[in-house]
C-alpha positions in Angstrom: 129.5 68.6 39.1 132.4 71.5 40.6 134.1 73.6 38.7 137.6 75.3 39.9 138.5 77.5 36.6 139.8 81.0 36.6 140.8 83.3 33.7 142.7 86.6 34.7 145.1 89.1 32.8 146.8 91.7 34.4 150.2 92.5 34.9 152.5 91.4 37.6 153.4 93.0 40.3 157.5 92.0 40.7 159.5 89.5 38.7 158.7 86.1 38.9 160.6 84.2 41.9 162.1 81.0 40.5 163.4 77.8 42.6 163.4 74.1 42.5 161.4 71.6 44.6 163.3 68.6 46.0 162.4 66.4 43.1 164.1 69.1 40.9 160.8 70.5 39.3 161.1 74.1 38.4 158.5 76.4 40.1 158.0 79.7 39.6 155.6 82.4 41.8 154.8 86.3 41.4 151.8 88.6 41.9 149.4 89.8 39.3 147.3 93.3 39.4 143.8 93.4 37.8 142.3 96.6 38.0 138.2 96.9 37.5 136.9 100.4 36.5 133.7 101.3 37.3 131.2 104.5 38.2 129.8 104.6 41.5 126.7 106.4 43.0 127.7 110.0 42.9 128.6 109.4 39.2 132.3 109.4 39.5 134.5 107.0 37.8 136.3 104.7 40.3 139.2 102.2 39.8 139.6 99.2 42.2 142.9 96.9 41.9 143.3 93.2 43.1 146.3 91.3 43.6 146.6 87.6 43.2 149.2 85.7 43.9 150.0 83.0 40.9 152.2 79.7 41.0 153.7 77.6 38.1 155.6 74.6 37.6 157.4 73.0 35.0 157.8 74.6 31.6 155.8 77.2 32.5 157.6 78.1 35.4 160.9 78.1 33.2 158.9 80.1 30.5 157.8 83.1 33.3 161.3 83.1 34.6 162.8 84.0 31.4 160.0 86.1 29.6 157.9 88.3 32.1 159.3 91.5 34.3 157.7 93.4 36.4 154.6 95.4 34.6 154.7 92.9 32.0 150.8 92.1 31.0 150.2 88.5 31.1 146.7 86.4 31.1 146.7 83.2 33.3 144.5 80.2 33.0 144.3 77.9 35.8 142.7 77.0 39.2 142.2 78.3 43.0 143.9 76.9 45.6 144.0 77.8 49.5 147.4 76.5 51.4 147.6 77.0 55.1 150.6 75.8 57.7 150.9 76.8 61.1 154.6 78.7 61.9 156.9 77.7 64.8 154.8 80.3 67.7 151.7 78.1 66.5 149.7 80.7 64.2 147.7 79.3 61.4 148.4 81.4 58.2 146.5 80.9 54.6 147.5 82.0 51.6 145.1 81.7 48.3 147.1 81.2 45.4 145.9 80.6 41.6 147.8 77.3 40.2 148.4 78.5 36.5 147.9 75.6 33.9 147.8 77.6 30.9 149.7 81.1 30.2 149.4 84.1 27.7 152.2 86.2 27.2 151.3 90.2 26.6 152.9 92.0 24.1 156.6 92.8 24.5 157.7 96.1 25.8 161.0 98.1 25.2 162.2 99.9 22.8 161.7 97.6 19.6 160.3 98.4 17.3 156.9 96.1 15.7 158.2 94.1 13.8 156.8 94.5 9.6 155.6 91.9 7.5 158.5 90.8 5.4 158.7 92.0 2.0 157.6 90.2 -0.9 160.4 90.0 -3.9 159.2 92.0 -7.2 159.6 88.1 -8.7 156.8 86.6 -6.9 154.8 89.5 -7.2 151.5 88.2 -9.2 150.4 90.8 -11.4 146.7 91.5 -12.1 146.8 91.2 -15.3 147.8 87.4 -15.2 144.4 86.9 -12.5 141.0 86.2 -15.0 138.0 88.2 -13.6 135.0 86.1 -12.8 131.8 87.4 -12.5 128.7 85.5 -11.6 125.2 86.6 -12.8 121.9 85.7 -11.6 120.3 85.4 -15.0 122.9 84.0 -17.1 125.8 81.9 -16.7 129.7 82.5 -15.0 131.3 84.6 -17.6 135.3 84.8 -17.7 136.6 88.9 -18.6 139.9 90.0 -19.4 141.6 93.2 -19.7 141.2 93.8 -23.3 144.9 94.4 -24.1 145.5 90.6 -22.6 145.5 87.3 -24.8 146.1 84.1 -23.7 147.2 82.1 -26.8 146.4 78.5 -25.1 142.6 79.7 -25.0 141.1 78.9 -28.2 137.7 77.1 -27.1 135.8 75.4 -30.3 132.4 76.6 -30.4 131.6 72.4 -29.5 132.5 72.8 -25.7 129.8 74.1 -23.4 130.5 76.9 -20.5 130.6 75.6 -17.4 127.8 76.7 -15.0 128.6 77.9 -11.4 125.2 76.1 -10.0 126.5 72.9 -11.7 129.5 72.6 -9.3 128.8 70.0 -6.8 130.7 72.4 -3.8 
């Protein structure tokens, strides 16, 4: 069994190029930094950078084009492949390339700012005193509290019905 797979995030290194092939399929290419920190010999910390060069196509390609900028942090998802083609003075030139299938966009940067949690009207606010406390015991069984200023008028149990044990509840 093979396996071609790669997973890198970093962040690009220009914006993406966009273009068409003939059949009209959008494609999309830029280049992606990863930087690796690490300590060498002598103790002292080190940072290396690698630069890959990522294609897309399709609705990805349309979806880089319009999203990601130069710097933006991005993860990429896809597979390696090596292209080579020999030029018109008859040199042979490679170029690995990573062939994104999947794609991660980074947090936004500018000057927005995060966006909140919306607020919750004061109508559909629950208030705690309308939310029954339920403790379970180990020695006796599930007792229901309340806050002793509230009643509940519809609660009247006859002394004929049984409490309901938590370990007889079939989930």
């Amino acid at each position: 069994m093979n396996l071609n797979k790669i997973f890198i995030v970093g962040n690009l290194t220009q914006k993406p190029e966009a273009r068409s092939l003939p059949s009209g399929k959008p494609v999309a290419s830029f280049g992606v930094a990863t930087n690796r920190f690490f300590t060498n010999r002598n103790q002292e910390k080190k940072q290396e950078t690698e630069f890959h060069n990522v294609v897309l196509f399709g609705r990805l390609a349309e979806i880089a084009s319009q999203y990601l900028n130069k710097g933006s942090l991005v993860l990429i998802e896809g597979r390696v492949k090596t292209r080579n083609w020999q030029d018109s003075s008859g040199v042979r030139h490679y170029r690995t390339e990573i062939i994104a299938e999947r794609m991660q966009l980074g947090p936004r940067t500018g000057s927005q700012p995060p966006s909140r949690a919306p607020e919750v009207p004061k109508a559909q606010k629950i208030s705690t005193e309308d939310i029954p406390i339920i403790e379970e015991d180990s020695d006796s069984p599930a007792k229901e509290e309340k806050p002793k200023d509230q009643k509940n008028p519809k609660e009247n149990p006859s002394q004929d019905e049984k409490e309901i044990d938590v370990k007889d509840i079939p989930f």
